[in-house]
C-alpha positions as CSV (number, residue, x, y, z in Angstrom):
1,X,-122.8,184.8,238.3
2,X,-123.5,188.2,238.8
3,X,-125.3,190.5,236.8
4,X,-127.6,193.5,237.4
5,X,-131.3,192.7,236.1
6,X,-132.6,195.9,235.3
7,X,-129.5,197.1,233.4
8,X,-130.4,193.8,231.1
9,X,-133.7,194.5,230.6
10,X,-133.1,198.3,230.0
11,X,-130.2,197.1,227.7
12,X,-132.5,194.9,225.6
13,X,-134.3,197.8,224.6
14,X,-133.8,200.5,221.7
15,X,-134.5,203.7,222.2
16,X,-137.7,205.1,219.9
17,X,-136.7,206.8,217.3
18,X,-135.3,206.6,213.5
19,X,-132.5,204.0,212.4
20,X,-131.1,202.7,209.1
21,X,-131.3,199.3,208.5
22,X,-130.6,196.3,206.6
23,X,-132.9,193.4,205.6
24,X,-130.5,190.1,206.9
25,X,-133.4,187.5,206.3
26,X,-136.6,187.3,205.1
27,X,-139.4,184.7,205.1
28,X,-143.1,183.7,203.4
29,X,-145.0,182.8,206.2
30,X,-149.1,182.2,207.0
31,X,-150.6,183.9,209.8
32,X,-152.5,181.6,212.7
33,X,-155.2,183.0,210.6
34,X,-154.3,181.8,207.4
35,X,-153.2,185.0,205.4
36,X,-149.7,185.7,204.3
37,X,-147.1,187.4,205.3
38,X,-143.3,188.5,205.2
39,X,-141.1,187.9,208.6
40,X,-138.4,190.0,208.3
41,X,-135.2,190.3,210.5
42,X,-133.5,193.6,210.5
43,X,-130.2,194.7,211.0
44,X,-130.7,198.3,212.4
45,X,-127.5,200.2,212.6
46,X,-127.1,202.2,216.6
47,X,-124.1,204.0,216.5
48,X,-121.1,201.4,216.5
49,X,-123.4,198.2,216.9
50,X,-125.9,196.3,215.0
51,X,-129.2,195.3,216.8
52,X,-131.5,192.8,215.7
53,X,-135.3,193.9,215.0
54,X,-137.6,191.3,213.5
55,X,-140.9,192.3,211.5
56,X,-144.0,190.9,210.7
57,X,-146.0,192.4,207.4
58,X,-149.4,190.7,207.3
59,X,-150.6,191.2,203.7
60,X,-154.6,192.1,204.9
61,X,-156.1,194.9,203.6
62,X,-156.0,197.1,207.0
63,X,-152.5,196.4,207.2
64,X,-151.4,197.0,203.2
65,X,-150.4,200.3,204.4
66,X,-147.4,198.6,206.6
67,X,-146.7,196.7,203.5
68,X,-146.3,198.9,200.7
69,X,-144.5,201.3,203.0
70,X,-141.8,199.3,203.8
71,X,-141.4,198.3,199.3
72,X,-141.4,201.8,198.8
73,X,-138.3,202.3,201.3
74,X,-136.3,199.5,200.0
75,X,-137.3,200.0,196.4
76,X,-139.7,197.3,195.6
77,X,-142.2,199.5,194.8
78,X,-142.2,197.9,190.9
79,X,-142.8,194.0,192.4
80,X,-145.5,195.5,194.4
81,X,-147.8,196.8,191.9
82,X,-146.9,193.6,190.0
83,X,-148.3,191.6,193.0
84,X,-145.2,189.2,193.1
85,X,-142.8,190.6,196.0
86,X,-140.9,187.5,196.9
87,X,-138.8,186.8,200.6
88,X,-135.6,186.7,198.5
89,X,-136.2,190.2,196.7
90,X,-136.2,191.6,200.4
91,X,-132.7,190.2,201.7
92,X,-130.0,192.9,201.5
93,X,-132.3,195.8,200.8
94,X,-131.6,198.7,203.1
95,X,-134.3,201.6,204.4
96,X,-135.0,203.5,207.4
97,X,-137.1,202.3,210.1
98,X,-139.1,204.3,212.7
99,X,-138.7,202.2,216.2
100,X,-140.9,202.8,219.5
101,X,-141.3,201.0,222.7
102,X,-144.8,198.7,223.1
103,X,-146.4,197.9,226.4
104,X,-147.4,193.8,226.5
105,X,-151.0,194.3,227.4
106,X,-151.1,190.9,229.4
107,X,-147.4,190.7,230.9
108,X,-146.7,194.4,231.6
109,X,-143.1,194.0,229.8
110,X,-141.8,196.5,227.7
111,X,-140.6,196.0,223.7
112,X,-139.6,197.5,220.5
113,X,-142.0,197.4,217.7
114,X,-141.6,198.7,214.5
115,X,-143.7,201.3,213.9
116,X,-143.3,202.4,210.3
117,X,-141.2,202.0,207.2
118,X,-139.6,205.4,206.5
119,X,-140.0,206.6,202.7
120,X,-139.4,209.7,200.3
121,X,-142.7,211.0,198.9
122,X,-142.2,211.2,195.0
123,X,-143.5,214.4,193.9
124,X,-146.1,214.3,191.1
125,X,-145.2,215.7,187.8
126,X,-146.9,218.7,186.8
127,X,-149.1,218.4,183.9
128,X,-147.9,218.5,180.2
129,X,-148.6,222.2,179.0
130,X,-149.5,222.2,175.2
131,X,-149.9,225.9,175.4
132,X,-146.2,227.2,174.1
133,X,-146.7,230.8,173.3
134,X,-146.1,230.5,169.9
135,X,-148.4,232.0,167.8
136,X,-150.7,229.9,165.8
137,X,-149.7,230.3,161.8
């Protein structure tokens, strides 16, 4: 079999930047440290093909951020607030993801990781003006 090793490797790898993707499967999981979590596996659209991404969202206070920014680019935003988001209210939902490339600090390899979930801002409403310029009668 012939093959050429560092084409593979180089292959493997997405290049950082922005991609659309799909949510294909999602699961409730504990973390070795006992806290919850969502494992999710992406779908991120490149082009003509569909790579695989998979996505761990620790629910821990220093990583809510992570969390709630990936509801707020599927639209979950509602279940969130609530406190209820479910694995099976992620599968199907679609967003943009921001990809970069991660150094293993103890095997030197390089990976993708995903960096952030990408969302629209909602702008705040202005304030309610009671003052109409009519005159007072």
């Amino acid at each position: 079999m012939d093959f050429n090793a560092q084409q593979m490797r180089a292959d493997a790898l997405i290049q950082e930047g922005r991609y659309k993707f799909v949510v294909k499967d999602a699961r409730e999981k504990r973390s070795a440290t006992g806290n919850d979590m969502l494992n999710l596996k992406l779908g991120l659209k490149i082009g003509d093909r569909e790579v695989t991404q998979w996505s761990s969202l620790i629910l821990i206070p220093k990583m809510f951020w992570k969390f709630e920014h990936f509801c707020k680019a599927v639209g979950l935003t509602d279940k969130m607030e609530a406190g209820r988001v479910m694995a099976q209210d992620c599968l199907g939902r679609e967003g943009e993801v921001e990809i970069v490339q991660k150094t293993d600090n103890l095997t030197g390899e390089l990976s993708n990781e995903v960096k952030d979930y990408i969302f629209e801002a909602q702008p705040e409403e202005p304030p309610v003006s009671l003052n109409d310029d009519l005159p007072n009668f």
